[in-house]
Wavefront OBJ file of the C-alpha trace (Angstrom):
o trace
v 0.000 0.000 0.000
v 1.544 3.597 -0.995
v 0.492 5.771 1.919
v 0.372 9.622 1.109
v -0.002 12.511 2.559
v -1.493 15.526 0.788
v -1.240 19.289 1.805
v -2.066 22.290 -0.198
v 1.822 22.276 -1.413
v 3.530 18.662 -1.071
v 2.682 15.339 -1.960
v 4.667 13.033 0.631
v 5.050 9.130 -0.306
v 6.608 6.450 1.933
v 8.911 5.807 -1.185
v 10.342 9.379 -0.679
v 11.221 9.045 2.800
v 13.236 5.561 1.398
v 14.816 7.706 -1.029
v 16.006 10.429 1.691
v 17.508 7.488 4.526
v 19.205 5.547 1.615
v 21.247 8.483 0.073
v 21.922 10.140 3.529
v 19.487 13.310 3.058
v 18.319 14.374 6.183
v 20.208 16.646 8.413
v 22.791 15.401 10.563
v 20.372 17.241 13.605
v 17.950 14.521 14.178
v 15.906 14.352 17.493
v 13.073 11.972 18.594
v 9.975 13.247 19.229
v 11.293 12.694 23.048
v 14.340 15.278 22.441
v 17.358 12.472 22.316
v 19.794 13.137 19.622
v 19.810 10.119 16.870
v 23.252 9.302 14.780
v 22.584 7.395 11.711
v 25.721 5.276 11.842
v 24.233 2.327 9.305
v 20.824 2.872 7.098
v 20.483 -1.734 6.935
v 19.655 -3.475 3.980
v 16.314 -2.085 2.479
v 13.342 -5.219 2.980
v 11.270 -5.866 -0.024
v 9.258 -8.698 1.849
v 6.661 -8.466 4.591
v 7.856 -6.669 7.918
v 10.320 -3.723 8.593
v 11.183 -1.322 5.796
v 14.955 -1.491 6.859
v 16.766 -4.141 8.786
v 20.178 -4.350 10.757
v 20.295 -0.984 10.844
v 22.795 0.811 13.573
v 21.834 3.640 15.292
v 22.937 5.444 18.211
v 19.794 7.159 20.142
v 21.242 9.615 23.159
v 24.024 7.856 24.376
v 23.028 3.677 23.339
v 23.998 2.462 20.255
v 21.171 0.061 18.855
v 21.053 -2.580 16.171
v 17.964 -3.674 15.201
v 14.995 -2.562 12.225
v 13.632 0.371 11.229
v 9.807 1.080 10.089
v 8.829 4.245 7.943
v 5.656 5.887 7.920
v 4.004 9.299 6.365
v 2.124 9.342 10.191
v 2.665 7.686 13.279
v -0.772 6.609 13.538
v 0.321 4.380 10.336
v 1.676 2.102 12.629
v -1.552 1.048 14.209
v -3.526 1.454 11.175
v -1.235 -1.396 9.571
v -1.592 -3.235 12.706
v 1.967 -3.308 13.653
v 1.729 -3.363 17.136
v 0.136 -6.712 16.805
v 2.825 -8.434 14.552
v 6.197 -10.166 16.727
v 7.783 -8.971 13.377
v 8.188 -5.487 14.109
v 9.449 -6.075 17.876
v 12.899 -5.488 17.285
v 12.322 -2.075 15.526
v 13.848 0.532 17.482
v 13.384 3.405 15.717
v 9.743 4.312 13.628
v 10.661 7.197 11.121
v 8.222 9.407 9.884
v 7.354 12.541 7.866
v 4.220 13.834 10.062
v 4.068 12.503 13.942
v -0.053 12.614 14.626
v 0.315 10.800 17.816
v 1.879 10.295 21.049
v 0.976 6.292 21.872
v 4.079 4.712 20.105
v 6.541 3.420 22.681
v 9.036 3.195 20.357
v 11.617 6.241 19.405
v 10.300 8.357 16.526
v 12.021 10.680 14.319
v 9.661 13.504 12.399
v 11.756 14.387 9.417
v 9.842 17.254 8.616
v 11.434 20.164 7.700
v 14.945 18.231 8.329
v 15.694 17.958 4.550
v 16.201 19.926 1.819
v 12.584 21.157 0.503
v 13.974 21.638 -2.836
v 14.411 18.006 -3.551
v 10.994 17.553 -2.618
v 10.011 20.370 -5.365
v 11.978 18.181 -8.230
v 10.566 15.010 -7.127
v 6.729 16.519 -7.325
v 7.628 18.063 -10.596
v 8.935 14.419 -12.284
v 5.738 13.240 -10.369
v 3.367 15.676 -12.057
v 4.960 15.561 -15.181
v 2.626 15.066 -18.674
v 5.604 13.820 -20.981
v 6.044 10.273 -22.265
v 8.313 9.748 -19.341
v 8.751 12.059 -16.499
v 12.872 13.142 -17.587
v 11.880 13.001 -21.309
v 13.522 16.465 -22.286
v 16.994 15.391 -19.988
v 17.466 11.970 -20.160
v 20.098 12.040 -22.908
v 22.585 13.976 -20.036
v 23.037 10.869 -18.348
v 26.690 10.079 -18.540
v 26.980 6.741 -20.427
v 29.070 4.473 -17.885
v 25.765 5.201 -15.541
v 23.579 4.110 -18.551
v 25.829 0.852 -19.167
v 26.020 -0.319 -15.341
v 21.855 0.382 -14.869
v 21.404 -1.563 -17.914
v 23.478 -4.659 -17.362
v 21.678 -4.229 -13.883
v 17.832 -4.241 -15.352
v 18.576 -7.030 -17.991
v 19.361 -9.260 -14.791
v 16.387 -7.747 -13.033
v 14.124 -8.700 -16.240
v 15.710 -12.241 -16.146
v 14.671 -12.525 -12.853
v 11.164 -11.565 -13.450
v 10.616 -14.115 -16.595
v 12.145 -16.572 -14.161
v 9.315 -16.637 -11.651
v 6.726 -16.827 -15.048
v 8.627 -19.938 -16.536
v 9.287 -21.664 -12.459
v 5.300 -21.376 -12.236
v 5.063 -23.124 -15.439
v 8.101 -25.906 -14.670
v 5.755 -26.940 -11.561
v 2.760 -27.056 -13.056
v 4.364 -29.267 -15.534
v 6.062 -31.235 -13.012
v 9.688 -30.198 -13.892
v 9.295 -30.783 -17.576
v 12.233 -28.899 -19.143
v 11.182 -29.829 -22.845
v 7.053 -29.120 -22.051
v 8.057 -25.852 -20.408
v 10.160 -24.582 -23.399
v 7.423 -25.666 -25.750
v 4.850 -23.856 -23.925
v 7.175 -20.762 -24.180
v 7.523 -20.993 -27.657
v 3.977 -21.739 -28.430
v 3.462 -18.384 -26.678
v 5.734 -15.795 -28.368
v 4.730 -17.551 -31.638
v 1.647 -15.420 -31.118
v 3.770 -12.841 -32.314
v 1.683 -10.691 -29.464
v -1.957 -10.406 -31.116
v -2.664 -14.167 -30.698
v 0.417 -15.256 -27.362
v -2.917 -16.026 -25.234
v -4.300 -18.726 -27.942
v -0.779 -20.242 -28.839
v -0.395 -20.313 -24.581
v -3.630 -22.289 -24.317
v -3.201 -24.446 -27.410
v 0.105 -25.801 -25.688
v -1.588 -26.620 -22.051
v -4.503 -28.774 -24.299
v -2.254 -30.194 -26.165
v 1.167 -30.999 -24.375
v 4.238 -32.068 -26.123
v 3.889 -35.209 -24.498
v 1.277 -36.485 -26.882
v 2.741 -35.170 -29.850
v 5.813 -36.636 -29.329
v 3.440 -40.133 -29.427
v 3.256 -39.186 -33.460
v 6.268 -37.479 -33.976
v 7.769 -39.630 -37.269
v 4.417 -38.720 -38.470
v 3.746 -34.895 -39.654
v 0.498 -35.878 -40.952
v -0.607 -36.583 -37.303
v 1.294 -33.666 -35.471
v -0.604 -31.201 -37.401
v -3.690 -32.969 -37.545
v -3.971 -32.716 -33.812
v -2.495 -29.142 -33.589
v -4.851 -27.918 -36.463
v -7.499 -29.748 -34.810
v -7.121 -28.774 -31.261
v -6.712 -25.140 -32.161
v -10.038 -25.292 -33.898
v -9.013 -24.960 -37.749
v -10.564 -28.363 -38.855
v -14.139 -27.665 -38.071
v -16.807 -27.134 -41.059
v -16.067 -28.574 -44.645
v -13.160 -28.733 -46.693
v -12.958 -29.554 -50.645
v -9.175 -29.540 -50.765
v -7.776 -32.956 -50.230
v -4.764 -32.144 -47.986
v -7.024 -30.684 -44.912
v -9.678 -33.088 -45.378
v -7.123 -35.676 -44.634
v -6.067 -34.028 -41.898
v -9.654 -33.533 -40.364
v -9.610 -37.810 -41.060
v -6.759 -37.678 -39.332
v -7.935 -35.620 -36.221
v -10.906 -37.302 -35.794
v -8.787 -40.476 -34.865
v -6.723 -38.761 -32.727
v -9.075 -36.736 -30.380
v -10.559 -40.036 -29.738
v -7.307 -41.525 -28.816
v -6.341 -38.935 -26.715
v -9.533 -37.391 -25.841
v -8.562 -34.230 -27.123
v -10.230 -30.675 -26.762
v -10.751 -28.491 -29.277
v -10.417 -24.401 -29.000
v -13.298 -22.121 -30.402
v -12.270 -20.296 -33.930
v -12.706 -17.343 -32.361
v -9.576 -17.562 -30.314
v -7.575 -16.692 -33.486
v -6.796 -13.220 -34.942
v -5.918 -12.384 -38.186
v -7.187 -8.478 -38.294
v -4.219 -6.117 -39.108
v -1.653 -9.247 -39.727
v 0.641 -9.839 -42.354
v -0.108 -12.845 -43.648
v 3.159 -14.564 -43.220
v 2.386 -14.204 -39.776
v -1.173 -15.817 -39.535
v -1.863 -18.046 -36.672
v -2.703 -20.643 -39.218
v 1.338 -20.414 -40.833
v 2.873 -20.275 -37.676
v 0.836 -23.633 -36.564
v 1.915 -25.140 -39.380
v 5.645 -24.224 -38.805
v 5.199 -25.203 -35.079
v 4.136 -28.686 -36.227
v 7.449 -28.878 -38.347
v 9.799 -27.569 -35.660
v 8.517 -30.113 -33.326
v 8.813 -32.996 -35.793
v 11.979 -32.050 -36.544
v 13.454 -31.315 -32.983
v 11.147 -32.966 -30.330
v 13.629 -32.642 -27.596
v 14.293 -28.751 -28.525
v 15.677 -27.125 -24.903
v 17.936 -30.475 -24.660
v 19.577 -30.018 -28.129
v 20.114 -25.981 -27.134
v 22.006 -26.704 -23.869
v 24.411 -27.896 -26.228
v 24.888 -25.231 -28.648
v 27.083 -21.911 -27.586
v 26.739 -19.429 -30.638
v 23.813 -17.921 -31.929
v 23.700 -18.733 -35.730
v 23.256 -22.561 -34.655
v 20.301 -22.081 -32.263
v 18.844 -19.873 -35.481
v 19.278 -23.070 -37.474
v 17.390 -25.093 -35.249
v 14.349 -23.045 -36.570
v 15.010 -23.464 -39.876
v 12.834 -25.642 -41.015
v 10.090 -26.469 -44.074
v 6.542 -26.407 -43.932
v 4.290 -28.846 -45.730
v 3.814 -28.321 -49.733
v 0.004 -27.338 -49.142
v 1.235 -23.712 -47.299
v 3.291 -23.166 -49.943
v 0.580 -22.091 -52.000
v -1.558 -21.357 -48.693
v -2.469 -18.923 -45.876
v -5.273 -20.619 -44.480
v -7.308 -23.547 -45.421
v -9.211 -23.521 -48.769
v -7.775 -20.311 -50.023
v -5.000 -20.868 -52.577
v -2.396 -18.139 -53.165
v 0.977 -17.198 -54.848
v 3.485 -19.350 -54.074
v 6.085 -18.678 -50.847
v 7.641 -20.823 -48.552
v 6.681 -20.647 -45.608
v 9.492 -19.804 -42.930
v 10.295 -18.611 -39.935
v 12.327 -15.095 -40.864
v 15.277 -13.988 -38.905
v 12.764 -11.186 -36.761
v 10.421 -14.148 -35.465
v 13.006 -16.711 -34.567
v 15.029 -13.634 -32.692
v 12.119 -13.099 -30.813
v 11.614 -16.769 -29.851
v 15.303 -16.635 -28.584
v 14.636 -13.443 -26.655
v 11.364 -14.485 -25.172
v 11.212 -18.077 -24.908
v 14.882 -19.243 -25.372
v 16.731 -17.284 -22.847
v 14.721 -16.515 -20.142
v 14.588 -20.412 -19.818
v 17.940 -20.964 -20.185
v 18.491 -18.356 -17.416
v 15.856 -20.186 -15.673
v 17.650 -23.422 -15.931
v 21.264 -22.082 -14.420
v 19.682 -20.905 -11.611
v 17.997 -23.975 -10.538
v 21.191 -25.850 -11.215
v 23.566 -23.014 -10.045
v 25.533 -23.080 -13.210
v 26.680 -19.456 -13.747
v 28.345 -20.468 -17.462
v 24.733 -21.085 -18.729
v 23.321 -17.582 -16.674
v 26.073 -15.782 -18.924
v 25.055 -18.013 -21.765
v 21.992 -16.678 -22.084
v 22.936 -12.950 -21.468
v 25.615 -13.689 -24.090
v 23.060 -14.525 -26.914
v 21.232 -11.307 -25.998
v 24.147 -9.416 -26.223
v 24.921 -10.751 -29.746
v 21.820 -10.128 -30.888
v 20.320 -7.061 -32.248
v 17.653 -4.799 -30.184
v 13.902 -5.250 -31.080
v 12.529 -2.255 -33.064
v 9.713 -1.606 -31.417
v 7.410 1.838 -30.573
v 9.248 1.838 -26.625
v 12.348 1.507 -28.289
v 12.468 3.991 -30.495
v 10.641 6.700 -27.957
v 14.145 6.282 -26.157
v 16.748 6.357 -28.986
v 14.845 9.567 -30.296
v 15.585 10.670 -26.797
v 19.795 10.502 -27.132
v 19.892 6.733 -25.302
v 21.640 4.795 -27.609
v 20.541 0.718 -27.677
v 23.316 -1.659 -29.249
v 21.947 -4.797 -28.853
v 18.845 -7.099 -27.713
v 20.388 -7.160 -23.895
v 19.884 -3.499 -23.690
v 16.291 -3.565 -25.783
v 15.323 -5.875 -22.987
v 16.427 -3.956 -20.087
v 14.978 -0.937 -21.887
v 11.684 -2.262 -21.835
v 12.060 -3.385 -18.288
v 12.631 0.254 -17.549
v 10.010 1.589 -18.850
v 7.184 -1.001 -17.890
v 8.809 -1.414 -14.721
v 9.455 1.943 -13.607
v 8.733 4.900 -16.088
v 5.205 3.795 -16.482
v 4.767 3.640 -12.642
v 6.258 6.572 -12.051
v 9.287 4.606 -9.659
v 11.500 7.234 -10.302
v 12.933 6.868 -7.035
v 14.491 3.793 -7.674
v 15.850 4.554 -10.809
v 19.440 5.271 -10.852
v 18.851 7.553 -14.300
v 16.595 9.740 -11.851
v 19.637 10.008 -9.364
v 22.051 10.928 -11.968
v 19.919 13.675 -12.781
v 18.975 14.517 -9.295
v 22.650 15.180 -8.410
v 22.972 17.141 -11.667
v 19.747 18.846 -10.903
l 1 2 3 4 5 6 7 8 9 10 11 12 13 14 15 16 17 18 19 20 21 22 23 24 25 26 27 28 29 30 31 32 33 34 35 36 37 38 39 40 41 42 43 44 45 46 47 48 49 50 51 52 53 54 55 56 57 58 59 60 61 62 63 64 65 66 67 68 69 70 71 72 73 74 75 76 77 78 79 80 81 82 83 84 85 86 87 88 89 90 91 92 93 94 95 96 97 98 99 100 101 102 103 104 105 106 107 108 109 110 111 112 113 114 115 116 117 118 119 120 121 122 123 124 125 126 127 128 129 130 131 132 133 134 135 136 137 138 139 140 141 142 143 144 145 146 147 148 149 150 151 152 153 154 155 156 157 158 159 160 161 162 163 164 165 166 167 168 169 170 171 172 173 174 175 176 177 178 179 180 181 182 183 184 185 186 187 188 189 190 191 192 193 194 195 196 197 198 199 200 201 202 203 204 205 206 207 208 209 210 211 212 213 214 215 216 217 218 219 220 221 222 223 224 225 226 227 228 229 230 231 232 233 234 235 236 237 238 239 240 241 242 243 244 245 246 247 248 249 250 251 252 253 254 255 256 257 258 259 260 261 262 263 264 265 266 267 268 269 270 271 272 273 274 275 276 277 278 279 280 281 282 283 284 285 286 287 288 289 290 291 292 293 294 295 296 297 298 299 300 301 302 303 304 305 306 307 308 309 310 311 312 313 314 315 316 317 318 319 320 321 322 323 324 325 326 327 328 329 330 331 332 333 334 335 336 337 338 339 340 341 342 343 344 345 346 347 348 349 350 351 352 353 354 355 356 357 358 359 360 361 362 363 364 365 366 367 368 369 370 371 372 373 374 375 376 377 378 379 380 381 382 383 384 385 386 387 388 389 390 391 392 393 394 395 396 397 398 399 400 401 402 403 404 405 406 407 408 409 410 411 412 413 414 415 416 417 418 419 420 421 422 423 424 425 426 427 428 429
């Protein structure tokens, strides 16, 4: 919960008074609400779980040095109202800083830091608060000096890591530890190419890699039951190729008791047409009859044009001259291009990968998967291009990605306090 207090000049947020004990802002005169003098000697190690807002902190309070938590509060009264003095968790706080004190029933030392820092700062922070651009330090982002850039990149490409990690640990459990059926769910996913992720996602959970892998030296079969499950071999068909594969299907949902998605899952509105649902089903069904065991075969490779092999692969004849069922057209061949398997390795590929050295603690295949980011170019995308136009230069796909995780993370929500861009500036300021 962000707790605020509002006055007819300052907006004061919990996250601000962070910001002020973590960079040493508040005047070395600090007094409890009792009169004792308080030396910060150590602000502790900031807590992003449940209980205290800072822990192993030392401070010395008159003339006793304590070591023990700290709690931070807009009010006093913020303490009872968040039913601290309930919780054994907070009993070894021993000092409760906060901007207003309301009330005198805490026995615990308080500091009010009210007028003990500089106002000023304040003033900034409310203006990148209030601000109507894009991003609140639009017009000065580009006079951040580049080694900060670099270091709060390399930092937020970890921190994005970490984030897919939790997505694709969620998904190893549910498929009890299942490497290969966690990958292929991934993949399914960002084969969506965004419009249609959701319908890929659920096509994979109805229809698990397991039971393709039953058919897999047949390609007739692995595409009947993906066309069928995903709800493409409903109605009638003149053409003899999906009429075989409806034959097909109708077999195999029996044998499997498969179910079958509604058509209306499936987008094709605003889509090229190499990238219909229907083309990228049909290279799906290749890829997995080709590689069945995908994540296994790329914990083996170590550059980047291999892995982009591994997708190379050829459709069936009939979407040659196809887009979707019953609907001939010029002749292509129907690939994945350079753009869409990049974006598998971004999305799908790596974050596993990452995923996979930490639950074996191998730090060579952590950097392994930050490497083929690295050597990969950035994603050209609308966020992307918002910041280049600003002066930040992006070299590669590691930076895109921690880019991204910058603005979804923090620009969007305003968390400008824990961005070390906004400190740059703030010192500049």
């Amino acid at each position: 919960m962000v707790l605020i207090l509002q006055t007819k000049n300052t907006i004061m947020k919990e996250e601000f008074i962070y910001y002020l004990w973590e960079n040493r802002l508040l005047s070395n005169d600090l007094v409890t609400v009792d009169g004792e003098e308080v030396n910060i000697i150590s602000v502790g190690i900031r807590n992003h779980d449940s209980g205290p807002d800072y822990l192993d902190t030392r401070i010395k309070i008159g003339d006793t040095l304590w070591v023990g938590h700290v709690e931070m509060h807009v009010n006093t009264s913020d303490w009872f109202r968040h039913g601290h003095q309930d919780d054994e968790a907070y009993n070894n706080v021993v000092l409760h800083v906060v901007y207003h004190n309301d009330c005198e029933r805490l026995n615990i030392p308080t500091v009010e830091i009210a007028g003990k820092f500089d106002e000023n700062i304040l003033a900034r922070y409310e203006g990148f608060m209030r601000s109507r651009q894009w991003i609140p330090c639009e017009k000065i982002i580009s006079n951040v000096q580049q080694f900060t850039w670099l270091s709060w990149l390399e930092r937020l490409v970890v921190e994005r890591l970490e984030t897919e990690v939790k997505d694709v640990f969620t998904c190893l459990v549910e498929n009890n530890y299942d490497w290969e059926e966690t990958v292929y769910q991934r993949v399914m996913r960002y084969l969506g190419m965004k419009v249609n992720n959701d319908a890929f996602e659920r096509l994979a959970k109805i229809l698990p890699l397991k039971i393709l892998r039953k058919h897999i030296d047949n390609a007739l079969q692995v595409e009947a039951m993906i066309f069928g499950c995903a709800g493409f071999l409903e109605g009638m068909f003149e053409e003899p190729y999906p009429v075989l594969l409806q034959r097909e299907f109708k077999i195999l949902k029996s044998k499997f008791n498969l179910s079958v998605m509604p058509m209306a899952c499936w987008k094709f509105l605003r889509m090229r047409p190499p990238n219909f649902p229907t083309v990228r089903l049909a290279q799906t069904a290749s890829l997995i009859c080709s590689c069945d065991t995908l994540f296994s075969k790329i914990l083996t490779i170590n550059d980047l044009k291999t892995i982009r092999n591994v997708f190379d692969v050829k459709t069936n004849d009939y979407w040659d001259t196809h887009f979707i069922f019953g609907k001939p057209s010029k002749k292509m061949t129907k690939t994945f291009g350079t753009t869409a398997v990049d974006m598998l390795i971004i999305n799908a590929i790596a974050p596993v990968l990452f995923c996979y050295g930490i639950y074996h603690d191998n730090e060579a295949l952590k950097e392994k998967s930050l490497g083929f980011l690295e050597k990969m170019k950035p994603e050209d995308n609308l966020v992307i291009r918002k910041f280049e136009k600003m002066g930040v230069n992006v070299c590669n796909a590691q930076q895109s990605q921690a880019v991204l995780h910058l603005y979804k993370c923090y620009c969007k929500k305003r968390k400008c306090l824990n961005c070390r861009v906004f400190s740059a500036l703030f010192k500049k300021m």
